[in-house]
C-alpha positions as CSV (number, residue, x, y, z in Angstrom):
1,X,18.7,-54.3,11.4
2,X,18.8,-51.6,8.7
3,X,15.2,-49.9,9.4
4,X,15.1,-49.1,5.8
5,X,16.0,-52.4,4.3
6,X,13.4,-53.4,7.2
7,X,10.5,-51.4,5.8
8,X,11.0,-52.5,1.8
9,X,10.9,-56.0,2.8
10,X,7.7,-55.8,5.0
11,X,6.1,-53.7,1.8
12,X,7.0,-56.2,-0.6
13,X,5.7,-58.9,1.8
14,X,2.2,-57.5,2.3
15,X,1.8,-56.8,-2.0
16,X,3.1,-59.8,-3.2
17,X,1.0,-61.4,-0.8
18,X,3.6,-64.2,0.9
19,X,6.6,-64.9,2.4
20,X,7.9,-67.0,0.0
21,X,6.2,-64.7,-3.0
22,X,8.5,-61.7,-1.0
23,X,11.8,-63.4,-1.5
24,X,11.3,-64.4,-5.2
25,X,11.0,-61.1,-5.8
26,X,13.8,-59.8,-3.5
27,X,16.3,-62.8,-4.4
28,X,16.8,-64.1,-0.7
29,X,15.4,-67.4,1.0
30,X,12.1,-67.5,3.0
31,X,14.1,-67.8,6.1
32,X,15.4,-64.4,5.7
33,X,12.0,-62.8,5.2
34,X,10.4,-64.3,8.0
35,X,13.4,-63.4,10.7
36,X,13.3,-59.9,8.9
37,X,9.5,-59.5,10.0
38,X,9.8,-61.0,13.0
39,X,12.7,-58.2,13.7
40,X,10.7,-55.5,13.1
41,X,7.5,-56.7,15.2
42,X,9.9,-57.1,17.8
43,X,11.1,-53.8,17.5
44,X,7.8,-51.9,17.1
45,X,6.2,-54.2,19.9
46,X,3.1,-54.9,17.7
47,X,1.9,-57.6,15.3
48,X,2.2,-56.6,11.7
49,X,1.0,-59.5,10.1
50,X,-1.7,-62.2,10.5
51,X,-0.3,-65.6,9.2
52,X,-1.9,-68.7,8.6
53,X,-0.9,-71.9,6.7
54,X,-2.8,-70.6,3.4
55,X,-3.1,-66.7,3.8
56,X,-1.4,-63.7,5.1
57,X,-3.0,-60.1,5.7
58,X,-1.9,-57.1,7.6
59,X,-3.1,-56.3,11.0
60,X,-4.9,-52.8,11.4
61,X,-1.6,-51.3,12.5
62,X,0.1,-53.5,9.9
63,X,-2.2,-51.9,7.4
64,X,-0.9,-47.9,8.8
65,X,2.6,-49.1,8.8
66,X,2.0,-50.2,5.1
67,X,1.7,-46.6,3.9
68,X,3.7,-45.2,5.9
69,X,6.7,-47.3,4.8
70,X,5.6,-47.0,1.4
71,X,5.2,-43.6,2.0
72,X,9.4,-43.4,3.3
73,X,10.9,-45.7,0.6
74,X,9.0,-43.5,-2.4
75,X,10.9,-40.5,-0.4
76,X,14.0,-42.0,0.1
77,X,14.3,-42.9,-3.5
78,X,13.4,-39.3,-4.5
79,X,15.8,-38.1,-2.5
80,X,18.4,-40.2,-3.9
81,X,17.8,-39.3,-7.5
82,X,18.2,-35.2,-6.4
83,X,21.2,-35.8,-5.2
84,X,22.7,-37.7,-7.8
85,X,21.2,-34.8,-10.4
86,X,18.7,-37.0,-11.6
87,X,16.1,-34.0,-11.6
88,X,16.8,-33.3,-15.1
89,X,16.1,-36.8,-16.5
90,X,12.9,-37.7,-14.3
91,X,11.3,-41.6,-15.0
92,X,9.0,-43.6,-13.4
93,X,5.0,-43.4,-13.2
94,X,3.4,-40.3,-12.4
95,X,-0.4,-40.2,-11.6
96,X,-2.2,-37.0,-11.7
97,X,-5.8,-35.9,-10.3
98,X,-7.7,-32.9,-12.1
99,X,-11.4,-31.5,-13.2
100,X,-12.5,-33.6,-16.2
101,X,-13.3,-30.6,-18.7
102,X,-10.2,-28.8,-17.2
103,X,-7.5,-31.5,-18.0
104,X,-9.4,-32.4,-22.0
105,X,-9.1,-28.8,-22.9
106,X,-6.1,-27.5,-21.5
107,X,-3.7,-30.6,-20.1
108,X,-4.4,-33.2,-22.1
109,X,-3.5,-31.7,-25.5
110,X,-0.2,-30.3,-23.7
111,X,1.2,-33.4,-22.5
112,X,3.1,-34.2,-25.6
113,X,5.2,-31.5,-24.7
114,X,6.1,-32.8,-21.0
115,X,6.5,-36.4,-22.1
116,X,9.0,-35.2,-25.0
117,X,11.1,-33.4,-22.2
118,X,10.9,-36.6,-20.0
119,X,10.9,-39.5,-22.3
120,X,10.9,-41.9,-19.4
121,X,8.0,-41.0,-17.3
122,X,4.8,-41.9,-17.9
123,X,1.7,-40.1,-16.8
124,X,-1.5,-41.8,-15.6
125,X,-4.2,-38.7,-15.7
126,X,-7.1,-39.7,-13.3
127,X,-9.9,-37.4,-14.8
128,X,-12.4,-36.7,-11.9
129,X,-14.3,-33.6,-10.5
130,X,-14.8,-35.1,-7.2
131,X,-12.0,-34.5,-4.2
132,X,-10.6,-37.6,-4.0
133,X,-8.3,-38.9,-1.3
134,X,-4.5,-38.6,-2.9
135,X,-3.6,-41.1,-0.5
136,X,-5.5,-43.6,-0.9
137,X,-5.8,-43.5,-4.6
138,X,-1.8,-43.1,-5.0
139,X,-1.9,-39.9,-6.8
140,X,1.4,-37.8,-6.9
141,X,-0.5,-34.5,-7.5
142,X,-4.2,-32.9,-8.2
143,X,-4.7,-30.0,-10.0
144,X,-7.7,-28.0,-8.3
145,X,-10.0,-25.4,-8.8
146,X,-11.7,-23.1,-6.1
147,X,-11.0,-22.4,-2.3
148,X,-9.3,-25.8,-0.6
149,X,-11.7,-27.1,1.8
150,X,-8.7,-29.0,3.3
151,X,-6.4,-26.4,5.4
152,X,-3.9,-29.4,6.4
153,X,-3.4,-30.0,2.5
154,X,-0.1,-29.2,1.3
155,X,-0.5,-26.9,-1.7
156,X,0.5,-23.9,-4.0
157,X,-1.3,-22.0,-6.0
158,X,-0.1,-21.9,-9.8
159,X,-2.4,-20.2,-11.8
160,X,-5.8,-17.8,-11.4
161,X,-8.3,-17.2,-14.1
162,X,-10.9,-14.7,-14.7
163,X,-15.1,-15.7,-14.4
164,X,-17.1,-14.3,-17.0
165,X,-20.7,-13.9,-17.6
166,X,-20.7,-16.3,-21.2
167,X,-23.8,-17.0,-23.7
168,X,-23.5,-18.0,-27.2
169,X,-24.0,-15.1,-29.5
170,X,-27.4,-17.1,-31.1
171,X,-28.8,-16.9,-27.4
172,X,-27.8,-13.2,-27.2
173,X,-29.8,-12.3,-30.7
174,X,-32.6,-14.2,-29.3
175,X,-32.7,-12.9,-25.5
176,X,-30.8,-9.6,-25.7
177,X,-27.6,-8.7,-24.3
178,X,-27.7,-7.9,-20.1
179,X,-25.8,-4.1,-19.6
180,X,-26.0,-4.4,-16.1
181,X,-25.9,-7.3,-13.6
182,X,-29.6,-6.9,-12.5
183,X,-30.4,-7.4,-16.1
184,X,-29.4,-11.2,-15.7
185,X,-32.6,-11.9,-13.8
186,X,-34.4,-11.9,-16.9
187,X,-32.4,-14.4,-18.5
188,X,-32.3,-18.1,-18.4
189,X,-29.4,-19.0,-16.5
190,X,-27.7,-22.7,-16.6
191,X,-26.4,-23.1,-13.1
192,X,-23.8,-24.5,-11.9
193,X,-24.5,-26.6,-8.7
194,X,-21.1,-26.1,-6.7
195,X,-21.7,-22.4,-7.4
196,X,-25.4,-21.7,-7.3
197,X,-27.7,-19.2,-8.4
198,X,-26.4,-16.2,-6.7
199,X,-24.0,-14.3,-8.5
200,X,-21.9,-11.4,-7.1
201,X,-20.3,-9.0,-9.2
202,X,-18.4,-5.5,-8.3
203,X,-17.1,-2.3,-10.0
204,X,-15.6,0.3,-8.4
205,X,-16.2,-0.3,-4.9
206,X,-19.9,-1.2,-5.9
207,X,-21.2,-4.9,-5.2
208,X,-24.1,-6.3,-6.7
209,X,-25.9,-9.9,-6.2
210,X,-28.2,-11.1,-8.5
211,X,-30.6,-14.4,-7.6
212,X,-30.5,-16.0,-11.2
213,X,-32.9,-18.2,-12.5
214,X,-32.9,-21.2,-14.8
215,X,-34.7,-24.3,-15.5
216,X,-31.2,-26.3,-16.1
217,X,-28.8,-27.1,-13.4
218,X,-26.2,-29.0,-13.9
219,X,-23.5,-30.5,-11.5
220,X,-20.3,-30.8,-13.3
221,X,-18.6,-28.1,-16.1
222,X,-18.6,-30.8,-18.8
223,X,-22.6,-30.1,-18.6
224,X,-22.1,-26.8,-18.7
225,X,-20.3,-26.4,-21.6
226,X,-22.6,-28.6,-23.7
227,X,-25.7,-26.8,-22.3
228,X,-24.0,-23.1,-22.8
229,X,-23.4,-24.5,-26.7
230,X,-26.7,-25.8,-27.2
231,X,-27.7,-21.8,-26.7
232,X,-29.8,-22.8,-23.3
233,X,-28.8,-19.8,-21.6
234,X,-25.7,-17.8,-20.1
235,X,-23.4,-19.4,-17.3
236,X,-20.7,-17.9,-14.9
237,X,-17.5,-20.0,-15.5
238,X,-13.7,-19.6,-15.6
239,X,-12.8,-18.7,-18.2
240,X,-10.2,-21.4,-18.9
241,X,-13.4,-23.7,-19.3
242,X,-14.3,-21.4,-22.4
243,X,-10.7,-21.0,-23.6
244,X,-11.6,-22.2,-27.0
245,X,-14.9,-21.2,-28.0
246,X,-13.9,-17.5,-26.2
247,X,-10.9,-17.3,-28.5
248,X,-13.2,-19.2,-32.0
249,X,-16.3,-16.5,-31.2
250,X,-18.2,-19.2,-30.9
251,X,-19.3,-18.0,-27.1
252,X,-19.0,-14.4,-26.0
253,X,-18.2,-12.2,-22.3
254,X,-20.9,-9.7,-21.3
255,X,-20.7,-7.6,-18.6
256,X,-17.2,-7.5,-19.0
257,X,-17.1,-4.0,-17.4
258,X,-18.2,-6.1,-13.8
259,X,-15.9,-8.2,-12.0
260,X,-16.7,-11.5,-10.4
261,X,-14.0,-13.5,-8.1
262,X,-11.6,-15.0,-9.7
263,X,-10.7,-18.8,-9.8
264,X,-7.6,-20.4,-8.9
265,X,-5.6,-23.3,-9.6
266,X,-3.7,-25.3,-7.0
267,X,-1.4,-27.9,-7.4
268,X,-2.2,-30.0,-4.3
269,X,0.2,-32.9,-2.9
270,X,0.0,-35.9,-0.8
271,X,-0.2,-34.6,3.2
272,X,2.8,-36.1,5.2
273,X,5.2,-36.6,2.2
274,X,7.6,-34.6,0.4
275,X,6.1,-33.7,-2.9
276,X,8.3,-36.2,-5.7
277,X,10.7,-34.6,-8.1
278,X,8.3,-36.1,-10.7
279,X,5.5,-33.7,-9.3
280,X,7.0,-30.8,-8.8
281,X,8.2,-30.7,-12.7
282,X,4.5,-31.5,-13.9
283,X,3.3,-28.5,-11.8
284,X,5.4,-25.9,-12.9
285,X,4.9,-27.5,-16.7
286,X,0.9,-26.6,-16.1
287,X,2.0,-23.4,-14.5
288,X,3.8,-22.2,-17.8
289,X,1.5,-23.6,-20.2
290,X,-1.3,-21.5,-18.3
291,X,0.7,-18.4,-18.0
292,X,0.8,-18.0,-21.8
């Protein structure tokens, strides 16, 4: 029994749902799909499938079997395409994880680009600041921000941005500009909740924490933003999150003479699969569009 041929069939079975479901879309008899599972239960010595005259569902192994086959056919069919030099003309459905405000500002607007160089792909963007399960959602990549809180994750950093201190200049005029960092506890200060409302900053050897304080907190940078613009206060964020309004005026650095820690970017892949050809091109797309 060809493990392989084994594996597709059992994968088609359990998402169309039925046997006989399974070999109209393969284009063999039911006979052939029910001696093919009952191969392959023989072979791994454990029931796959529960079967009854009116439903079918997999079995809790079934169920791990399931991804992992699917899991080995996606590879295998990746692995197929590199070798016949298929990395250069890339198709099929990529889905992508990344921070909301992140992807609107800065992927978003660049995908015309990528999908020009790859006119058969398509990209589903899942736009989320939560860490989702890649797995379990069927996402190819995500594109995160911060320190990985998963060390088994298989990842690469493509990108790091500066944190700045940011206020709009009509909250400046009205609350003065901070020189130095203990000048920020004066100031209303729109926190970001994955952060908090100690900042640290350092210059020349010299670290400096500042308790902020604020009467708006706000749990995701989409808030941020809009609270930043409606002149509420000043903010520590990436600067990638200000790209715009840095470069417009609109919003301004202070304390650019202190440094706070850097942000960076990750391009994060399924654990216990190869990352897909598909993948690997949109990373190093967001990689160049962020080193300009």
């Amino acid at each position: 029994m060809d493990r392989l041929q084994a594996m597709q069939v059992f994968v088609t079975v359990v998402e169309a749902g039925s046997f006989s479901a399974a070999a109209r879309q393969i284009g063999v008899g039911q006979p052939a799909i029910s001696k093919t599972i009952a191969q392959l239960e023989e072979r791994l010595q454990v029931r796959l499938l529960v079967r009854s005259t009116h439903s079918l569902a997999p079995t809790d192994a079934g169920v791990r079997f399931y991804e992992r086959a699917r899991a080995a056919i996606r590879e295998a069919d990746e692995a197929e395409l590199e070798a016949r030099g298929a990395g250069a003309g890339l198709s099929g459905r990529l889905r992508v994880s990344a921070a909301t405000t992140f992807a609107r500002l800065l992927i978003v607007p660049r995908l015309p680009e990528f999908l020009a160089r790859h006119p058969d792909i398509e990209i589903d963007v899942l736009l989320d600041d939560r860490v989702i399960d890649l797995v379990s959602e069927g996402i190819d990549m995500a594109l995160r921000m911060g320190e990985l809180t998963d060390s088994a994750a298989i990842a690469r950093q493509i990108a790091r941005s500066r944190r700045s201190v940011i206020a709009t200049p009509a909250y400046l005029s009205r609350a003065g500009t901070p020189l130095v960092p203990a000048d920020l506890a004066t100031h209303e200060a729109i926190v970001y909740s994955q952060l908090g409302a100690s900042w640290t900053f350092r210059r020349n050897g010299t670290e400096a924490s500042v308790a902020v304080r604020g009467r708006v907190r706000l749990s995701a940078a989409e808030g941020i933003r809009a609270a930043v613009l409606a002149d509420l206060g000043l903010t520590v964020n990436s600067d990638w999150m200000f790209a715009p309004e840095i470069e417009s005026g609109a919003v301004r650095r202070v304390l650019e003479d202190w440094e706070l820690p850097p942000v960076d970017l990750w391009a994060v892949f399924p654990t216990g699969r190869l990352a897909s050809a598909k993948a690997r091109a949109f990373a190093d797309y967001v990689e160049s569009i962020l080193a300009q």
